[in-house]
C-alpha positions as CSV (number, residue, x, y, z in Angstrom):
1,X,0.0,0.0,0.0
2,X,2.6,2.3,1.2
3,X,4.7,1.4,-2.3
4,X,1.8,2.1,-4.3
5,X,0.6,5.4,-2.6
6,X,5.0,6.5,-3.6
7,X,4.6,4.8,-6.9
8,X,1.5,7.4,-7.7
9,X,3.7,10.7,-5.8
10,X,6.2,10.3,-8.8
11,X,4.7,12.5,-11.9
12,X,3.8,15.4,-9.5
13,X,7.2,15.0,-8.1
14,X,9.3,14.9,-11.3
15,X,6.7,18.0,-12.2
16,X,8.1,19.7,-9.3
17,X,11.7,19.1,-9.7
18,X,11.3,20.6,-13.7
19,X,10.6,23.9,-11.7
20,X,14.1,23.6,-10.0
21,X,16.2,22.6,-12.8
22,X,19.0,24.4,-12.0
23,X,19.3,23.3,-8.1
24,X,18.2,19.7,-9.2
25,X,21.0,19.8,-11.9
26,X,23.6,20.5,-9.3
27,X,22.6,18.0,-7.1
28,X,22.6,15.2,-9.8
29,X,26.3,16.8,-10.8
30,X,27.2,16.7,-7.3
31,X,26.6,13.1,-7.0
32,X,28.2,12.2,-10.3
33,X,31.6,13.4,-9.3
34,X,31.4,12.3,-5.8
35,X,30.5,8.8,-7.4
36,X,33.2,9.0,-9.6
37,X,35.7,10.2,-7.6
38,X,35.4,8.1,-4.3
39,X,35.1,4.9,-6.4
40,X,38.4,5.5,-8.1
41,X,39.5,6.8,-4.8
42,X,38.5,4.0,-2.7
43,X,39.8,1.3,-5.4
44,X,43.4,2.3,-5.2
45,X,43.1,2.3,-1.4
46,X,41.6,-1.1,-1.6
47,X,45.1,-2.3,-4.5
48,X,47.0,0.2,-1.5
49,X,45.9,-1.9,1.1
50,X,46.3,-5.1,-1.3
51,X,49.9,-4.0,-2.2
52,X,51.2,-3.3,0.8
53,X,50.0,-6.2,3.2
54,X,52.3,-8.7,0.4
55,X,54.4,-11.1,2.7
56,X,57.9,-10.9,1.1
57,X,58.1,-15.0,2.2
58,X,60.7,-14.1,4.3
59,X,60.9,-14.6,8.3
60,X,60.5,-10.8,8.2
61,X,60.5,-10.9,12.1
62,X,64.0,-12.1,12.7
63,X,66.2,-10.8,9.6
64,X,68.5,-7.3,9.8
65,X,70.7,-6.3,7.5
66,X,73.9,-4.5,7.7
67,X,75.7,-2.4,5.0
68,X,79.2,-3.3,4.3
69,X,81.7,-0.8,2.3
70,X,85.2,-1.5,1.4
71,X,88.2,0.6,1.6
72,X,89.7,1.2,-1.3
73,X,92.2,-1.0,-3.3
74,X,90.6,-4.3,-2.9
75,X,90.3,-6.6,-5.8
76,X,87.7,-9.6,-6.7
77,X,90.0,-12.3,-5.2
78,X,90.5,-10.2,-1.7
79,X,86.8,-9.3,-1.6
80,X,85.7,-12.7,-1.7
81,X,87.8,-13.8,0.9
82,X,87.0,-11.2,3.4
83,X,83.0,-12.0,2.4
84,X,83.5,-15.4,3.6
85,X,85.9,-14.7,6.4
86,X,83.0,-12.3,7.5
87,X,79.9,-14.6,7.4
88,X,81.9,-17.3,9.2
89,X,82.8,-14.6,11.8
90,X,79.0,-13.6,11.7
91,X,77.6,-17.2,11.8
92,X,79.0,-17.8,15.3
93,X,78.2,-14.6,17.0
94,X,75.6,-15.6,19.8
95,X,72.3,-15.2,18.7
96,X,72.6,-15.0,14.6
97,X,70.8,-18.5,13.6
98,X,72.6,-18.0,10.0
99,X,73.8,-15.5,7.6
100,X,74.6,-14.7,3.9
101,X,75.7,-12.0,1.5
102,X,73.7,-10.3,-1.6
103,X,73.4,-7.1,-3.7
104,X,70.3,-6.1,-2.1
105,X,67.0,-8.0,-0.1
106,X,63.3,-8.1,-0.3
107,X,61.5,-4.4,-0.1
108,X,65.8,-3.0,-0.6
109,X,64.1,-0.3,-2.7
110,X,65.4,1.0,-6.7
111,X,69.2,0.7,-6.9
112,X,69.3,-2.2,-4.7
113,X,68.8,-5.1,-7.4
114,X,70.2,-6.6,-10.5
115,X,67.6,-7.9,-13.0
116,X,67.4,-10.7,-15.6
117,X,65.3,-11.8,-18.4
118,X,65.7,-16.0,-19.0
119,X,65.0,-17.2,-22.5
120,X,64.1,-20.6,-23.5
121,X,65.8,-20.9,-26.5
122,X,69.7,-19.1,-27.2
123,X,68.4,-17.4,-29.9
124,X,64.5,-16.4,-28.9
125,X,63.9,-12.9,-29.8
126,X,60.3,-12.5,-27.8
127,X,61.9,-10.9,-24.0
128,X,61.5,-13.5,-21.3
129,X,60.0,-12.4,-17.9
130,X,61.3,-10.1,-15.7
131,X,63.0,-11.6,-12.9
132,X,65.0,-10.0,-9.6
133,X,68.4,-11.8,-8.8
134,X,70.3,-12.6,-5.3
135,X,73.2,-13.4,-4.5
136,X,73.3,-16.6,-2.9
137,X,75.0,-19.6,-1.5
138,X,73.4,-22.6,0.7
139,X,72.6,-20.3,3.7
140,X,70.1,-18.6,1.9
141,X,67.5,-20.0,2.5
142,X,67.9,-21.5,5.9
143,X,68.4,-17.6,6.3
144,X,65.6,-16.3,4.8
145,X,63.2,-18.8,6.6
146,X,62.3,-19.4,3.3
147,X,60.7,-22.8,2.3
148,X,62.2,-24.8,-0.8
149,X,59.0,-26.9,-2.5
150,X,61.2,-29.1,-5.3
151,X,65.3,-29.8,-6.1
152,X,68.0,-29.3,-3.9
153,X,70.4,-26.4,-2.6
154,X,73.2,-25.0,-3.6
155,X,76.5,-26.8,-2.3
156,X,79.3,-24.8,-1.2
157,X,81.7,-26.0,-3.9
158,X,78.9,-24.6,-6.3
159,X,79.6,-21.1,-4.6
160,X,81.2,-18.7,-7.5
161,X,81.9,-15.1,-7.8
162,X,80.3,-11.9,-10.2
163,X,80.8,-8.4,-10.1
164,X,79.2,-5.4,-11.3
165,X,80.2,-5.7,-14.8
166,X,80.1,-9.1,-15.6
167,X,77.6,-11.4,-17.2
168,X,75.6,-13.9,-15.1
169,X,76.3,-17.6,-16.2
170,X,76.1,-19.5,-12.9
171,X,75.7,-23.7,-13.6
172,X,72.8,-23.4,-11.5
173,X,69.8,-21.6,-9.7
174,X,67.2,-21.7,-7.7
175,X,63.9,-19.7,-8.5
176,X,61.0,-18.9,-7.4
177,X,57.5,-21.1,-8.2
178,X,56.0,-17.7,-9.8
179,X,59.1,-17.5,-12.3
180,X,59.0,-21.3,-12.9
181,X,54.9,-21.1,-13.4
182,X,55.6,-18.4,-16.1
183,X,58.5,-19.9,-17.8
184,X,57.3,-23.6,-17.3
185,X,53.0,-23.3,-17.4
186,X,53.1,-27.0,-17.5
187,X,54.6,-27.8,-14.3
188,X,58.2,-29.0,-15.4
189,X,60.5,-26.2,-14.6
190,X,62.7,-28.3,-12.3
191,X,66.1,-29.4,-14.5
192,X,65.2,-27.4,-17.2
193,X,67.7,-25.3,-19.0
194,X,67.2,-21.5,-19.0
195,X,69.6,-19.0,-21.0
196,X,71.4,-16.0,-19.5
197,X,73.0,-13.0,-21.5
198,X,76.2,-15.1,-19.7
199,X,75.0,-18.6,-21.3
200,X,72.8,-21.2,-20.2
201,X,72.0,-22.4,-16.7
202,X,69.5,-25.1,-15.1
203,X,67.0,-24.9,-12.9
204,X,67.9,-27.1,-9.4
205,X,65.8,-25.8,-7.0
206,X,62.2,-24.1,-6.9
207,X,61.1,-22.0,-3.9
208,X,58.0,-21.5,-2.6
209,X,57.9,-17.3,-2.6
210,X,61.1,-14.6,-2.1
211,X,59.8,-10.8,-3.2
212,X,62.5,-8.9,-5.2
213,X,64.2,-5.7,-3.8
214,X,61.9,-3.2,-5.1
215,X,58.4,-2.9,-3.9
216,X,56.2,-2.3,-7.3
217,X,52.6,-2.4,-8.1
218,X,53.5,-5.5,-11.0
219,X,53.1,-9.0,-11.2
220,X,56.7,-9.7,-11.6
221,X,58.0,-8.0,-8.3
222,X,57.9,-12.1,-6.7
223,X,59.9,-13.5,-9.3
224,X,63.3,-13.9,-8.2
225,X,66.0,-15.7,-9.1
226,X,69.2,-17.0,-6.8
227,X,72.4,-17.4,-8.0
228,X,75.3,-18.9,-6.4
229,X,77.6,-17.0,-6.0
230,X,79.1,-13.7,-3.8
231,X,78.8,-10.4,-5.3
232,X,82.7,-8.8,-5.2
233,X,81.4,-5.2,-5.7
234,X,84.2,-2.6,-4.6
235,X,81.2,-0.8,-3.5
236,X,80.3,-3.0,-0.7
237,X,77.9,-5.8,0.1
238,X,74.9,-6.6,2.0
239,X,75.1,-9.3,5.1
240,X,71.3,-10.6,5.8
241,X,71.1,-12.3,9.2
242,X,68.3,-14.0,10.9
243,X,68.2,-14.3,14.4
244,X,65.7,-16.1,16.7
245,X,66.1,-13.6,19.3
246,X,62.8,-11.7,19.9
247,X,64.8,-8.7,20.6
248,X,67.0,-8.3,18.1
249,X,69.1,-4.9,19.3
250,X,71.9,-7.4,21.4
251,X,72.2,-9.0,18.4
252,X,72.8,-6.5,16.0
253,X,75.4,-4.9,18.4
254,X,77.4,-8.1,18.3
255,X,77.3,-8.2,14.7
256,X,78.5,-5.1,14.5
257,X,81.4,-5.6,16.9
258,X,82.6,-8.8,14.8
259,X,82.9,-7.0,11.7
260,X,84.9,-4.0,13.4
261,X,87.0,-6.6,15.2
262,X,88.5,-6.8,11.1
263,X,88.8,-3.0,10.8
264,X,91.1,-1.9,7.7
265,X,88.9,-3.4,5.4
266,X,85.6,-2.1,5.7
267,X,83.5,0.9,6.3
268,X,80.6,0.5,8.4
269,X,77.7,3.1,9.3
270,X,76.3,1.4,12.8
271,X,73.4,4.3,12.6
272,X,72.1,4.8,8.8
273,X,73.4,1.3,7.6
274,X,71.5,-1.1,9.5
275,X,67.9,-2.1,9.1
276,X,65.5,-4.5,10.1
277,X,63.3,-6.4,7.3
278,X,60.3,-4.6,9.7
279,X,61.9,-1.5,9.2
280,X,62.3,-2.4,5.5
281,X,58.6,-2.8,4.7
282,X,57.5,0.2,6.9
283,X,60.2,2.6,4.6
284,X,59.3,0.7,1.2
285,X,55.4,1.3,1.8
286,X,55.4,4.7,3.3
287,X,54.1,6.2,0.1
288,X,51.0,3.3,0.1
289,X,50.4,4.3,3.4
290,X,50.1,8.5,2.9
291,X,48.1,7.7,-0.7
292,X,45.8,5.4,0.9
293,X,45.0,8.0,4.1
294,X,44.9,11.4,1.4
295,X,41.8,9.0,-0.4
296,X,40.3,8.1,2.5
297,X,40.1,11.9,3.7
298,X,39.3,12.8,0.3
299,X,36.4,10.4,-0.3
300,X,35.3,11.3,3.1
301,X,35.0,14.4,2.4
302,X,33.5,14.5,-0.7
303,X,30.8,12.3,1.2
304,X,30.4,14.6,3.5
305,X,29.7,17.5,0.9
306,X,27.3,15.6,-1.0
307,X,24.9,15.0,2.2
308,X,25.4,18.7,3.2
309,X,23.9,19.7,-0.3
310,X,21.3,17.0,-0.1
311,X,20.6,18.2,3.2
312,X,20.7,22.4,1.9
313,X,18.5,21.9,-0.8
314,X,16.1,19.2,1.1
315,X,15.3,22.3,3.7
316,X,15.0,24.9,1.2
317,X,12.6,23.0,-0.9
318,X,10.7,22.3,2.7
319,X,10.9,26.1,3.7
320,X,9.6,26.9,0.1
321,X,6.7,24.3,-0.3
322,X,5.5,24.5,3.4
323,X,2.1,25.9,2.0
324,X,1.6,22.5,-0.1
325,X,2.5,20.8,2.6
326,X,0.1,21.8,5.0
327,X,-2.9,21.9,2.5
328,X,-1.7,18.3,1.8
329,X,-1.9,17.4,5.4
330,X,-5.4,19.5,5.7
331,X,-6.5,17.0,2.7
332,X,-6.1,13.8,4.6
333,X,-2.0,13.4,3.8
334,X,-0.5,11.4,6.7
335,X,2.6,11.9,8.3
336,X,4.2,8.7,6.5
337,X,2.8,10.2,2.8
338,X,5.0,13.5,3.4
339,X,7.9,11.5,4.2
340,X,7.6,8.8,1.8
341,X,7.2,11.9,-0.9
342,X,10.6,13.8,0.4
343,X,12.2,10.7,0.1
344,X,11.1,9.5,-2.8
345,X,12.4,12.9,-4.5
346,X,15.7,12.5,-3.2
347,X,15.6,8.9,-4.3
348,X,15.5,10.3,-8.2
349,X,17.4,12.9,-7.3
350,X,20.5,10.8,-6.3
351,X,19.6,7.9,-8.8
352,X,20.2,10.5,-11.6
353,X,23.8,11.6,-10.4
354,X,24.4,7.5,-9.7
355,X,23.5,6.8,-13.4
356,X,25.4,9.9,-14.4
357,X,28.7,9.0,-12.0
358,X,28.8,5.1,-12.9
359,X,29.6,6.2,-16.0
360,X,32.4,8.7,-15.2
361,X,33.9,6.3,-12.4
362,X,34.5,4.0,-15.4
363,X,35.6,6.6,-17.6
364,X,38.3,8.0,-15.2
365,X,39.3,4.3,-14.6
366,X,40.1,4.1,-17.9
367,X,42.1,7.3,-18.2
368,X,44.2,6.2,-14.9
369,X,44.9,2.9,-16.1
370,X,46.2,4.6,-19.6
371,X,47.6,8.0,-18.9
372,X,48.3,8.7,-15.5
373,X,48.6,6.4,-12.9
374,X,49.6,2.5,-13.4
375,X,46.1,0.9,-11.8
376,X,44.1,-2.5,-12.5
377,X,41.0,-2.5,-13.9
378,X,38.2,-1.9,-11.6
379,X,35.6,-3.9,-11.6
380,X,31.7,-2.9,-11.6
381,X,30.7,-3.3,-8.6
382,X,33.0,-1.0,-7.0
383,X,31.2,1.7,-8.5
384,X,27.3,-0.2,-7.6
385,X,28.8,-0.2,-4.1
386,X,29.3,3.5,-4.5
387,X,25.9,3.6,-5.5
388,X,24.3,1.7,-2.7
389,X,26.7,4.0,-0.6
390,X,25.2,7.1,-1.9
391,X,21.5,6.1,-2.2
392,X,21.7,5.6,1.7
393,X,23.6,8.6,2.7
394,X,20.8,10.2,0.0
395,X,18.4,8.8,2.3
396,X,19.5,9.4,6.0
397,X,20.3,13.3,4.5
398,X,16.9,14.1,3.6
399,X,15.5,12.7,6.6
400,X,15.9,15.1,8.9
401,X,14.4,17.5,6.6
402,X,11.4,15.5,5.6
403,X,10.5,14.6,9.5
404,X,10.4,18.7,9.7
405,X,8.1,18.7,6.9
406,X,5.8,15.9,7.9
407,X,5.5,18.1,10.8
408,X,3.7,20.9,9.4
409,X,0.3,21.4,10.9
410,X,-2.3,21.5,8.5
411,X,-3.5,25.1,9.9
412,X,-0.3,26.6,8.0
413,X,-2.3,26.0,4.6
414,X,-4.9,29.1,6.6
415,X,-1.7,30.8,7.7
416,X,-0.1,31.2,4.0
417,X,-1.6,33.2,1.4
């Protein structure tokens, strides 16, 4: 009955909105671009969210890392002595569980990685997939905490050396299941050959997950590759440790002391150039984390406009039709009826600008994902949930205003001329 009685209120009420087409049109506009907006908005704090919550597959609780610089004058053959002089020293420090060298480790950050593309065939000429490679030997992954799901690790006579400028041709290496899923769809990655710019190389060992150095919003950025081998950069070198001390500061101190026990040879920074893999993350996502909070206070807001408006023009329109209200009432019109009428109008009202803003939230979808920021596709119900969003906060905006209305006493139609 009540569904019937709003079903017959909506020619006199799209009558009565034709007489405010300018206000209406605003309204409508208003929640077009508030549609629009948030639902963009709210999807990249949802692939935000998403992006930043990505487990490296590392024992992230228990692993520091300490930059290393040499002095000057050291060649290949002395830097990969003093590496392994070092993580021996390291290893039996009380507290480190295990220890290896790399270039750079999970969430290091651009500059911090070396990449590869592995090809099938020598001479393939489509670009393989883009893989992140460590340094590694057969500490890594007891290291790491990391979990290996088919082959073997790397024996310590398999243990080589590369520097910055030479090509990568190790006899061996260990990948990650992602890479091996992309190079091998059908499941038989382990043993096969892979080619380097350096030469060819076979797969031994597949692990379960490792995240590369840098923390971008791609597929690729868990495809990594390990390598045995030390890195002899003059530069310096990273040393990864994992400890299974909750409290990891002792244990960083001694670390610390060990190297500079060897002084001569190194250049250590015990403030700037030592981090945690906690400390890691929280650095590598700032950015996710301040563009996921300016959305959120930007959808909020916009929210917040859009009911303000809904509320402005719901009590003007009250203040303005208060004579039709009350001869309405004087003509039998319940309480319920003026209500149901208010929000009805607002129902069209904010279904118009929904219509209108589905189809800019795709728009502007498209336009990110092609011009101006690198985001997925987002699907169409983020924008329906807008929607839903909206019709309610439509709804509980133009209540307050309608509840005045329905309280207009019928003697106001004798009042008003």
């Amino acid at each position: 009955m009540a569904f019937t009685r709003t079903f017959k209120q909506l020619r006199p009420i799209v009558a009565a909105l034709g007489r405010h087409k300018v206000a209406t049109a605003l309204i409508v506009l208003q929640v077009a671009l508030t549609l629009a907006v948030t639902s963009n908005a709210l999807f990249i704090v949802a692939t935000r969210i998403v992006h930043l919550s990505r487990p490296t597959g590392t024992d992230e609780a228990h692993i520091f890392v300490i930059r290393n610089g040499w002095t000057i004058g050291q060649n290949a053959t002395q830097i990969d002595a003093n590496i392994r002089t070092d993580l021996d020293t390291l290893r039996r420090v009380p507290g480190v569980g295990d220890a290896f060298s790399s270039y750079g480790y999970p969430l290091a950050g651009d500059g911090s990685y070396i990449s590869v593309r592995p090809k099938l065939k020598p001479d393939q000429k489509a670009r393989g997939p883009f893989a992140m490679i460590y340094a590694a030997d057969e500490h890594t992954i007891n290291t790491l905490g990391i979990s290996l799901v088919a082959g073997r690790n790397f024996r310590p006579d398999e243990i080589t050396t590369f520097g910055p400028n030479d090509k990568i041709s190790p006899p061996g290496i260990i990948i990650t299941r992602s890479l091996a899923d992309k190079l091998f769809p059908d499941g038989s990655a382990l043993g096969m050959t892979v080619y380097f710019p350096g030469g060819p190389t076979r797969i031994m060992g597949i692990i379960a997950s490792l995240q590369g150095p840098i923390s971008m919003t791609r597929s690729s950025d868990g495809d990594s590759v390990l390598v045995p081998a030390h890195y002899v950069d003059p530069d310096g070198v990273w040393y990864l440790l994992r400890t299974d001390a909750s409290d990891m500061k002792p244990v960083i101190a001694a670390a610390l002391k060990a190297l500079q026990a060897r002084g001569g040879v190194r250049v250590l920074d015990p403030k700037n150039g030592v981090i945690t893999m906690a400390q890691a993350r929280e650095r590598a996502y700032a950015t996710d984390h301040s563009l996921a909070m300016l959305m959120s206070i930007v959808s909020g807001l916009l929210l917040l406009a859009t009911a303000g408006g809904i509320v402005g023009l719901s009590s003007f329109w009250v203040s303005q039709r208060r004579k039709q209200i009350g001869i309405r009432r004087s003509l039998g019109a319940t309480t319920g009826d003026i209500l149901r009428y208010f929000h009805a109008e607002n129902f069209l009202i904010v279904g118009g600008g929904i219509v209108l803003g589905v189809l800019l939230a795709v728009l502007a979808n498209l336009g990110l994902m092609k011009i101006f920021y690198p985001l997925p596709h987002m699907p169409l119900y983020v924008p329906l949930l807008g929607a839903l969003l909206l019709w309610l906060l439509g709804q509980l905006a133009v209540w307050g205003p309608a509840r005045s209305a329905a309280k207009v006493s019928p003697v106001v139609a004798i009042r008003t001329e």
